[in-house]
C-alpha positions in Angstrom: 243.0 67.9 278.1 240.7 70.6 276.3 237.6 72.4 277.2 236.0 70.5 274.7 237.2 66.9 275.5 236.4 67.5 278.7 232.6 68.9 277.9 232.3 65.3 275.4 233.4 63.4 278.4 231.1 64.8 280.8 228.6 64.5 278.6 229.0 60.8 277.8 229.0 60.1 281.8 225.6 62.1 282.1 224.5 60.5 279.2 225.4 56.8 280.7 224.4 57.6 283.5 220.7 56.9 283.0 220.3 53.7 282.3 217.5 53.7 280.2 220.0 55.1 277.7 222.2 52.1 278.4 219.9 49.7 277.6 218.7 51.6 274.4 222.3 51.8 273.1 222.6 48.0 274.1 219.8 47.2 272.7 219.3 49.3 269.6 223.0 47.5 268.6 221.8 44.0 269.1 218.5 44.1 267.5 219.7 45.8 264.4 222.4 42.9 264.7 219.8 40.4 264.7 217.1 41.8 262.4 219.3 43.3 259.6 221.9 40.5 259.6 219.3 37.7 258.5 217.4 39.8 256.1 221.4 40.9 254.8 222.2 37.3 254.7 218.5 36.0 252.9 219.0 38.8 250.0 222.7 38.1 249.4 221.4 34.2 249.3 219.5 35.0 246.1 222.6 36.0 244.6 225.1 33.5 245.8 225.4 29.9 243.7 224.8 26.8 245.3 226.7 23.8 244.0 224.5 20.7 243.2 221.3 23.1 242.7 219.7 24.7 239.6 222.7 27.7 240.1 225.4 25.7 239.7 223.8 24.3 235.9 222.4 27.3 234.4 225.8 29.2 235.7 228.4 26.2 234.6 230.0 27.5 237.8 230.3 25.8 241.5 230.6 29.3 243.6 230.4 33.4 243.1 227.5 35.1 242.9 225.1 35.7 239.9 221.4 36.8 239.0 220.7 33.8 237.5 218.1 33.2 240.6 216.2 35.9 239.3 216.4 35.5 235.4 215.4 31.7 235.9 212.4 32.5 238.9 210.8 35.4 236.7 211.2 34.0 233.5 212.0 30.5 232.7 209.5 28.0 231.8 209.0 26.8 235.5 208.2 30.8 236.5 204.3 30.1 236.8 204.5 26.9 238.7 207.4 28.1 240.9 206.2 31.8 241.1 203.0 33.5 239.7 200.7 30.3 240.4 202.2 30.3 244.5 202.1 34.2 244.5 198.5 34.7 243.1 197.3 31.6 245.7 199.1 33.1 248.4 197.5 36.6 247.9 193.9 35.3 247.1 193.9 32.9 250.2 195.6 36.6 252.7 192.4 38.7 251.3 189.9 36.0 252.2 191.4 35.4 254.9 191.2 39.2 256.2 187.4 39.1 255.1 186.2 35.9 256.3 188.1 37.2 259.7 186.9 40.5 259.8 182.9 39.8 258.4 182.6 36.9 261.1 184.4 38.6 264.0 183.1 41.5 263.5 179.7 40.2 262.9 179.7 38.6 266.5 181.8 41.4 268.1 178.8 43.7 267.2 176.0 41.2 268.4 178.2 40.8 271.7 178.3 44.6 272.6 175.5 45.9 270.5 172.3 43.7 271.2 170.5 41.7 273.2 172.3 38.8 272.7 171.8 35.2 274.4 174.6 33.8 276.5 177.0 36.7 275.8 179.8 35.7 278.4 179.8 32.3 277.1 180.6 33.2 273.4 182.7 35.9 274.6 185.3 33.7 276.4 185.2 30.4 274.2 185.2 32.6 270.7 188.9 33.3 271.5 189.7 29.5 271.5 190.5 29.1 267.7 193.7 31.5 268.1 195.0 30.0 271.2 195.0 26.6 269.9 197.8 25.9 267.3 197.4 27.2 263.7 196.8 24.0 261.6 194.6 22.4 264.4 191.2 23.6 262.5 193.1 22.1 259.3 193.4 18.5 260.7 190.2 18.6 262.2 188.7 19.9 258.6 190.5 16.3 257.4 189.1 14.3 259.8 185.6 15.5 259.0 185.2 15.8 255.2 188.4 13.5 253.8 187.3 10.0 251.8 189.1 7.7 250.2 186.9 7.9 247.3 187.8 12.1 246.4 191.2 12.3 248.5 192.6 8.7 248.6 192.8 8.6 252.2 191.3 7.4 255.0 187.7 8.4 255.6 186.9 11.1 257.4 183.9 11.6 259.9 180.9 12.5 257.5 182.0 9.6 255.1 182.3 7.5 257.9 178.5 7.7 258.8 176.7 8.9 256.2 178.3 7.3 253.0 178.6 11.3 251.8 181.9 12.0 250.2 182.3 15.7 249.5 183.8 17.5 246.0 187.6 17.8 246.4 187.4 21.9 246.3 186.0 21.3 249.6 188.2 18.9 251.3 191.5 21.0 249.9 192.6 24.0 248.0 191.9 27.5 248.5 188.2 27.2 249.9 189.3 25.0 252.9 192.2 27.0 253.8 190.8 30.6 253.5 187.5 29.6 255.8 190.7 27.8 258.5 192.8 30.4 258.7 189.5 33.0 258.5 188.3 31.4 261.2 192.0 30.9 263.6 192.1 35.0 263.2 188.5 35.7 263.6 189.8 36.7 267.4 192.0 39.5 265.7 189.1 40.9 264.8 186.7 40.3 267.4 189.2 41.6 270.2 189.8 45.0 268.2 186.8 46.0 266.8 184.8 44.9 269.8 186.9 47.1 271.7 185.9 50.1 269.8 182.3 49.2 269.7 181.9 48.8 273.7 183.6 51.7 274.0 182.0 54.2 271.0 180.0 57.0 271.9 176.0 56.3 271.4 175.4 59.8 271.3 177.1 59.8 268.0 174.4 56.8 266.3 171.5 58.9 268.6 172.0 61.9 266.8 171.6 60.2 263.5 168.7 58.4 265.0 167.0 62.0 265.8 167.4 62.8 262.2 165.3 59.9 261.1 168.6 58.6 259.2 168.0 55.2 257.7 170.0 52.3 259.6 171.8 51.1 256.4 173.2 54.8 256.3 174.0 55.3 260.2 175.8 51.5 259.8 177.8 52.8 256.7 178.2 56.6 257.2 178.4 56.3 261.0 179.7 53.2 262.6 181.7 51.5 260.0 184.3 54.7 259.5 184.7 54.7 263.8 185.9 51.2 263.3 188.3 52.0 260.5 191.4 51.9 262.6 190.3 48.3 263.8 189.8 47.0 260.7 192.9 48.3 259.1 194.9 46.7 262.1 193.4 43.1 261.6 194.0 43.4 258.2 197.7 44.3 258.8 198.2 40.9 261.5 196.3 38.9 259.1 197.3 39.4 255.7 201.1 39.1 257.1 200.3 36.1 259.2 198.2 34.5 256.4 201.2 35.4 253.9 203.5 33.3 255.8 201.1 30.5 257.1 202.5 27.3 256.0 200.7 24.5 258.0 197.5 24.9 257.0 198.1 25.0 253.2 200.1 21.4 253.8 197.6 19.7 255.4 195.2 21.0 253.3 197.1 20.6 249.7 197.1 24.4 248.4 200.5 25.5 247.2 201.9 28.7 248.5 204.4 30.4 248.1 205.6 29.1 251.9 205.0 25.9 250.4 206.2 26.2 247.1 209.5 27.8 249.8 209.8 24.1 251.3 209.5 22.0 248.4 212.2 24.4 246.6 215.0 25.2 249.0 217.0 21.7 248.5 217.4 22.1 244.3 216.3 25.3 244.0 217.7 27.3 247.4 218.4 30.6 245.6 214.7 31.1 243.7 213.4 29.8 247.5 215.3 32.4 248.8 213.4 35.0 246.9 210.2 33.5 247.5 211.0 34.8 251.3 212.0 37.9 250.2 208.8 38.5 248.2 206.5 37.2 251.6 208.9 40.3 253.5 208.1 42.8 251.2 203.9 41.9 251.4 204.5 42.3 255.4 205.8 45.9 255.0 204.2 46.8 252.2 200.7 46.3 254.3 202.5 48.1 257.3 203.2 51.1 255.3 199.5 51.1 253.5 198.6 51.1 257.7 200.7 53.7 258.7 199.6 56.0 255.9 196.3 55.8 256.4 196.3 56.5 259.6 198.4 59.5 259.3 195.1 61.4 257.5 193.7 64.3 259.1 190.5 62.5 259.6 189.4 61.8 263.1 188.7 58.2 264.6 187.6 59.7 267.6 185.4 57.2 269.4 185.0 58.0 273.3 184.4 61.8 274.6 183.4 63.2 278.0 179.6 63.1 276.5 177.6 59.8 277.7 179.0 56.3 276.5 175.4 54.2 277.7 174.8 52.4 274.6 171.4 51.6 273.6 171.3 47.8 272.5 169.2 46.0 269.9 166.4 44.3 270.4 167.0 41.5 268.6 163.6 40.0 269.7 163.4 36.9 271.9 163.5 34.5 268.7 166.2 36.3 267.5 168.3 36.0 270.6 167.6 32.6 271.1 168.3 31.7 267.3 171.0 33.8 266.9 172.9 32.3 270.1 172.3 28.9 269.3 174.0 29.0 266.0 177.4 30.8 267.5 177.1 28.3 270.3 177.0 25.5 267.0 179.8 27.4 265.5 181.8 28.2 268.5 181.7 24.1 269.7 183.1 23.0 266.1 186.3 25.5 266.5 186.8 24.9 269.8 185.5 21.7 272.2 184.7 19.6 269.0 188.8 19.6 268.0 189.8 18.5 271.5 187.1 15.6 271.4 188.1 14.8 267.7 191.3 14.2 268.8 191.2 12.2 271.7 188.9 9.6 270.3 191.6 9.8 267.4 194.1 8.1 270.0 191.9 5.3 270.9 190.3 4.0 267.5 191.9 1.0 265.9 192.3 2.0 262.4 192.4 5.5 261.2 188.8 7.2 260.1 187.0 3.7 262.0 184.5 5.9 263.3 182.2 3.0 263.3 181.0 2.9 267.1 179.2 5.7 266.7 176.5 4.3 264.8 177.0 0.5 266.5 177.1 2.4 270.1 179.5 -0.7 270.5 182.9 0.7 272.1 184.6 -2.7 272.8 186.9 -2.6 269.9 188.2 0.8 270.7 192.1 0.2 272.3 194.6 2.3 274.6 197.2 0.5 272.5 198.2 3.7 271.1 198.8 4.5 274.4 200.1 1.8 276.2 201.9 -0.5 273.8 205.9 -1.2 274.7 208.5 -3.2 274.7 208.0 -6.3 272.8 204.8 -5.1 271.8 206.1 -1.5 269.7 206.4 -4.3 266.8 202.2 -3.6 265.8 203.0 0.1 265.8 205.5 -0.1 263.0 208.2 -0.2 265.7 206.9 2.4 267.9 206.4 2.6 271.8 203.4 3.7 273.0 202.7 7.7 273.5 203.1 7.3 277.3 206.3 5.8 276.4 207.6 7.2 272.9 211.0 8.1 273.5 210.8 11.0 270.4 207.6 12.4 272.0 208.7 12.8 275.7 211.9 14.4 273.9 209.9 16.5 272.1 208.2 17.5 274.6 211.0 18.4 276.9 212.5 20.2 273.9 209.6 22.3 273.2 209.2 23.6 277.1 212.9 24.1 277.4 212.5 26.4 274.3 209.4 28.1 275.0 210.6 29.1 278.7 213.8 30.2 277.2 212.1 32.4 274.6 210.0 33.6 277.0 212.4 34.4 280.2 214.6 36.1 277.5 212.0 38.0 275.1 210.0 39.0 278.4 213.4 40.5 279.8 214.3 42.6 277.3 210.8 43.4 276.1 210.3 44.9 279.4 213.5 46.5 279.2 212.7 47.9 276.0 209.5 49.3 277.2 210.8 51.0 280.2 213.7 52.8 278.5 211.6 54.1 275.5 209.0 55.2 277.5 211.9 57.4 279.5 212.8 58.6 276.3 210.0 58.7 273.8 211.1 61.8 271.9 214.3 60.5 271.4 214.5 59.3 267.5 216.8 56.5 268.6 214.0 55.3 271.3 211.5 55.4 268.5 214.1 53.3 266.1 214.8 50.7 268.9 210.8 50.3 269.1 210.0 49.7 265.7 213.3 47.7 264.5 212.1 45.5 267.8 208.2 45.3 266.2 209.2 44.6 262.7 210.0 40.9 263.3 206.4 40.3 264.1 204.9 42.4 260.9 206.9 39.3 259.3 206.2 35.8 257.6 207.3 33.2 260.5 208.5 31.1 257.6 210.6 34.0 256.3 212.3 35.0 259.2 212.7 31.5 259.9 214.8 30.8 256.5 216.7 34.2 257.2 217.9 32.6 260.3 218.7 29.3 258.8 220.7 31.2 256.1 222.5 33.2 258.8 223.2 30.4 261.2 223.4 27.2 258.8 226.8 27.7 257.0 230.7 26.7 257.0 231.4 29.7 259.2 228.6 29.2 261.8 226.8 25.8 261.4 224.3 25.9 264.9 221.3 24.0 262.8 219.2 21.8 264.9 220.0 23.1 268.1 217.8 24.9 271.2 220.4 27.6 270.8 219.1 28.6 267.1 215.4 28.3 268.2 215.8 30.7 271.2 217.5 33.1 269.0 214.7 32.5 266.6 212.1 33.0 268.7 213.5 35.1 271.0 213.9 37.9 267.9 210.3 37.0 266.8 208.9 37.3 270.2 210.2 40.4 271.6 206.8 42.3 270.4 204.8 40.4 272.4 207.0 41.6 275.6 207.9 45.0 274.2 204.6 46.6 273.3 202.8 45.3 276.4 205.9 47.3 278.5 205.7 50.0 277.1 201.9 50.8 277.0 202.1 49.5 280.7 205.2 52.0 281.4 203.4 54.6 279.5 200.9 54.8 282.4 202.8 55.4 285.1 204.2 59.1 286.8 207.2 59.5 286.1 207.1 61.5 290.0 207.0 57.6 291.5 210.6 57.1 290.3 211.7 60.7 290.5 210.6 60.2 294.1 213.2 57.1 294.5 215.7 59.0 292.6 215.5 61.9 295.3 216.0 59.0 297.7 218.9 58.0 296.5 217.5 54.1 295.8 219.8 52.3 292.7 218.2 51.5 289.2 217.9 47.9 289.9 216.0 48.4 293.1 213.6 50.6 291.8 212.8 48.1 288.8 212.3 45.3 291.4 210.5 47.2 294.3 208.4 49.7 292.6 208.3 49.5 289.2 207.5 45.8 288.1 205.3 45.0 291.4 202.9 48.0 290.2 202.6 46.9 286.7 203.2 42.8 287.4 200.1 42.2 285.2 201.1 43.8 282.0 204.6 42.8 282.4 203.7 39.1 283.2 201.9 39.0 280.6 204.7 39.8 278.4 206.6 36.5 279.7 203.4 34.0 279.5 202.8 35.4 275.4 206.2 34.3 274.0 205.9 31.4 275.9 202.4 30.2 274.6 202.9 31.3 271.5 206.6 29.7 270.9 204.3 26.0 272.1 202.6 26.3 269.1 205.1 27.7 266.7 205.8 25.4 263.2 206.8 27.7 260.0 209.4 29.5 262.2 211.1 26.6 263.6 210.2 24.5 260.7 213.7 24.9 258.7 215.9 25.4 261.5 216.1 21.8 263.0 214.7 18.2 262.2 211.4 16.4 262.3 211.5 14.8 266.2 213.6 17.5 267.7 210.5 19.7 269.2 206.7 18.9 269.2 205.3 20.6 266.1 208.1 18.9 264.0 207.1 15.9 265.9 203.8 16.2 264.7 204.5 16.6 261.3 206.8 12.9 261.3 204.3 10.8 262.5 201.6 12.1 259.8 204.1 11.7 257.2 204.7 8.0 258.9 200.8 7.3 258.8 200.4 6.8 262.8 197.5 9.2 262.7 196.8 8.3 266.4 200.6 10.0 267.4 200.1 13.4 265.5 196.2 13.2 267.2 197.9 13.3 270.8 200.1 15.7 270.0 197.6 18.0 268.9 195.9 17.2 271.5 198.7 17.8 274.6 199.8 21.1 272.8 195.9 21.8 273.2 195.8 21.3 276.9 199.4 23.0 277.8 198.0 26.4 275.9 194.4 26.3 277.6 196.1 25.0 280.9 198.9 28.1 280.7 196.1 30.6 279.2 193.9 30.1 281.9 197.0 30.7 284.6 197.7 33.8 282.3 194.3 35.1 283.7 194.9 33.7 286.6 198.1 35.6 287.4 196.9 38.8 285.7 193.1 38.7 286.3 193.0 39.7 282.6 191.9 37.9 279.3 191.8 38.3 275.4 188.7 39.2 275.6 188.3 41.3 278.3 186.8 44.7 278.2 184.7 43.6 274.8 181.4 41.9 276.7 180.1 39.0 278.0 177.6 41.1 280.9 
């Protein structure tokens, strides 16, 4: 053997030999695996014919491949209903979206830390609600309250109910409705970012425009505003993407998107859907790289120094705090407590939208047969057992905890892994590749990704469609953010002289992860676990194409609406309401953090 063998060999063992290098080899291979491969298999979809679709007639062939997709999506006569229509809607409802998110949350974010605000910890702690809760929850409730047979052709909602008002139909559905739910679902984004920045900015740097008699309109603009910049660019970042890719809330809510116009194309027209998914990828990037560029500036964002950080509040006067409160506390109640009440009394009216012992104040003719009803007695719910003992609900519901602790024991496993070996290594080009390729799942559209896994995993070859297996890999690739980033800015703290220490002492890899490591940073790491985990409860667009209505809860849902039993989709909503709040509060619990923590609330 030469010299030079030898030296590659020893240098291969030194180099295994750390096992943070192990796991970024591993790792780096797999995720590539799984986050190239479906994006591979998505573009070479929009090529490929599809027999018994559009392909197959405007190519007069049953198989190859062909850019017929494209000719026919970009051109034909159908291109502004199946493309420009969807793609302008979809971009219009992501910018209002980003400014109803950011003008609200950043409003109240600046009244929590900034002023004399009323009831601060209150409004701190329940404003988070809205994102905890599942996406399109604000979008039934917006039914319930403003639908009418009269404008929609459905049952009537609350406000028809009792006051005989029937609303326009821009108001009840389209783009209005939709941008001021989702606005509202992400307002947290926004609130949890910038009001970290403004609890933590330096006053002197406000006081010294003060002393200069600048006018407040010029210290807001010239002076606060560019400090937040970086927050604001962020939110915009998770909520364009995430408003890109939304589809629940423009279902319920009747606007067509282009995750919509996705669904009601991929059966006769799977190609052109295909680059309808492409097309929500390329907007997630596209805003990532706008981020990353911005950022990248010489200017400074600098916001905390060693100079005093006691912030002077404003006086907002005591009518002014009073007022002021009051109104978020109105606000805060209708996106957060109202839903959960909306939709238990849902469960126990006899007809949908019979809101008619409110006014009466007579409750006799509400019924628990929604509930109760079995047996024999399944016959007056269109053949249905009661909730307590729907068989499609309870297996729903077992499906949707097997897959969310599997996402979650999984993604929190190698998040943490992730995090620990690039924070050994963060100079290392390949540690900095393994971090991002994990990340860019999440800059995503859920609905995307989702129909790049179905693609990859629904075929001839590999057929695993409508099984736990394809929705842990789903989520498990989707999730791995949450677990990653929340490792690695937890590893990033540590000295690396506690493990050097161990290292001295001989003590093996594993032991050092299990006796030192993780029991010093359990909160952060814990954390990584419980956010796949609540998050993959509440999860629809991902999961939506890669199994069938009944199979997990948020499919589940979506059956019984199409079926009419409003009461069923109303205690779904309503248990996937409890299990997050229930989990998010042993989250804080376990971790003796919050969302919201650090921003106010004193």
């Amino acid at each position: 053997m030469t010299k030079k063998s030898t030296l590659t060999i020893n240098k291969l063992k030194t180099y295994f030999s750390k096992p943070q290098n192990v796991i970024l080899l591993l790792f780096g291979i797999v995720l590539t695996y799984t986050t190239v491969a479906p994006i591979i298999a998505i573009v070479r979809d929009t090529f490929k014919i599809h027999p018994g679709t559009i392909d197959q007639f405007l190519t007069k062939k049953s198989e190859g491949y062909s850019a017929a997709n494209y000719v026919d999506l970009f051109t034909s006569k159908l291109a502004k209903v199946n493309l420009w229509t969807p793609l302008l809607n979809t971009v219009m409802l992501a910018v209002l979206t980003c400014v109803i998110s950011i003008l609200f949350g950043g409003m109240v974010a600046f009244l929590v830390t900034r002023t004399n605000l009323r009831f601060k910890k209150y409004i701190s702690s329940i404003f988070i609600f809205p994102y905890i809760m599942p996406q399109w929850t604000l979008a039934v409730v917006w039914q319930h309250l403003f639908n009418s047979n009269a404008v929609t052709g459905t049952s009537n909602g609350l406000l028809t109910s009792l006051t005989g008002i029937t609303m326009p139909l821009w108001w009840c559905q389209g783009l209005f409705p939709c941008a001021v739910v989702l606005g509202l679902h992400y307002t947290p984004f926004a609130y949890i970012m910038i009001g970290g920045i403004f609890r933590n900015m330096d006053a002197n740097l406000e006081e010294a425009a003060t002393i200069l008699d600048t006018p407040k309109w010029k210290i807001m603009t010239r002076v606060t505003l560019p400090m937040i910049k970086p927050a604001i660019l962020s939110t915009i970042l998770l909520v364009f993407g995430s408003a890109m890719g939304s589809y629940p809330v423009p279902h319920y809510l009747n606007f067509i998107t282009l995750s919509t116009k996705y669904v009601s194309m991929n059966s006769k027209y799977t190609g052109e859907a295909s680059i309808l998914a492409i097309i929500m990828m390329l907007f997630g990037i596209m805003i990532l790289g706008i981020n990353q560029m911005s950022l990248k500036s010489r200017k400074s964002y600098t916001t905390v120094s060693g100079k005093s950080g006691q912030i002077s509040k404003i006086n907002l006067g005591k009518a002014g705090q009073w007022v002021i409160a009051v109104i978020l506390i109105f606000v805060t109640f209708m996106t957060s407590i109202f839903p959960i009440a909306l939709f238990a009394i849902e469960t126990f009216l006899p007809n949908p939208g019979d809101y008619s012992f409110l006014y009466t104040r007579d409750i006799s003719h509400l019924t628990t047969k929604w509930w109760l009803t079995r047996g024999n007695d399944a016959g007056a719910l269109y053949g249905q057992n009661g909730i307590l003992f729907n068989g499609m609900i309870l297996r729903a519901l077992k499906g949707t905890l097997f897959v969310s602790i599997m996402c979650a024991l999984i993604a929190g496993t190698i998040g943490t892994l992730i995090g620990y070996a690039v924070s050994k290594n963060r100079r290392s080009r390949w540690a900095n590749y393994v971090n991002n390729i994990a990340f860019l799942p999440y800059l995503m559209p859920s609905l995307a990704v989702g129909a790049a896994f179905f693609i990859l995993f629904s075929n001839g070859r590999l057929n695993l469609f409508n099984t736990y297996t394809l929705l842990v890999i789903a989520g498990v690739v989707k999730y791995i953010p949450f677990a990653s980033r929340a490792a690695l800015n937890s590893m990033l703290q540590l000295s690396g002289e506690i493990e050097e220490a161990a290292i001295i002492q001989d003590i093996p890899w594993i032991k050092r992860m299990t006796r030192i490591i993780i029991p010093i940073q359990k909160s952060s790491i814990i954390s990584g676990f419980m956010l796949p985990f609540m998050t993959c409860l509440r999860e629809l667009s991902l999961f939506l194409l890669l199994c069938t209505q009944g199979f997990i809860l948020s499919t589940t849902l979506d059956y019984f609406d199409e079926m009419g039993l409003y009461a069923f989709s109303s205690a779904i909503n309503l248990i996937l309401i409890v299990l997050l709040l229930v989990f998010n509060a042993l989250v804080n619990k376990l971790t003796g953090a919050s969302l919201d923590e650090g921003i106010g609330g004193n």
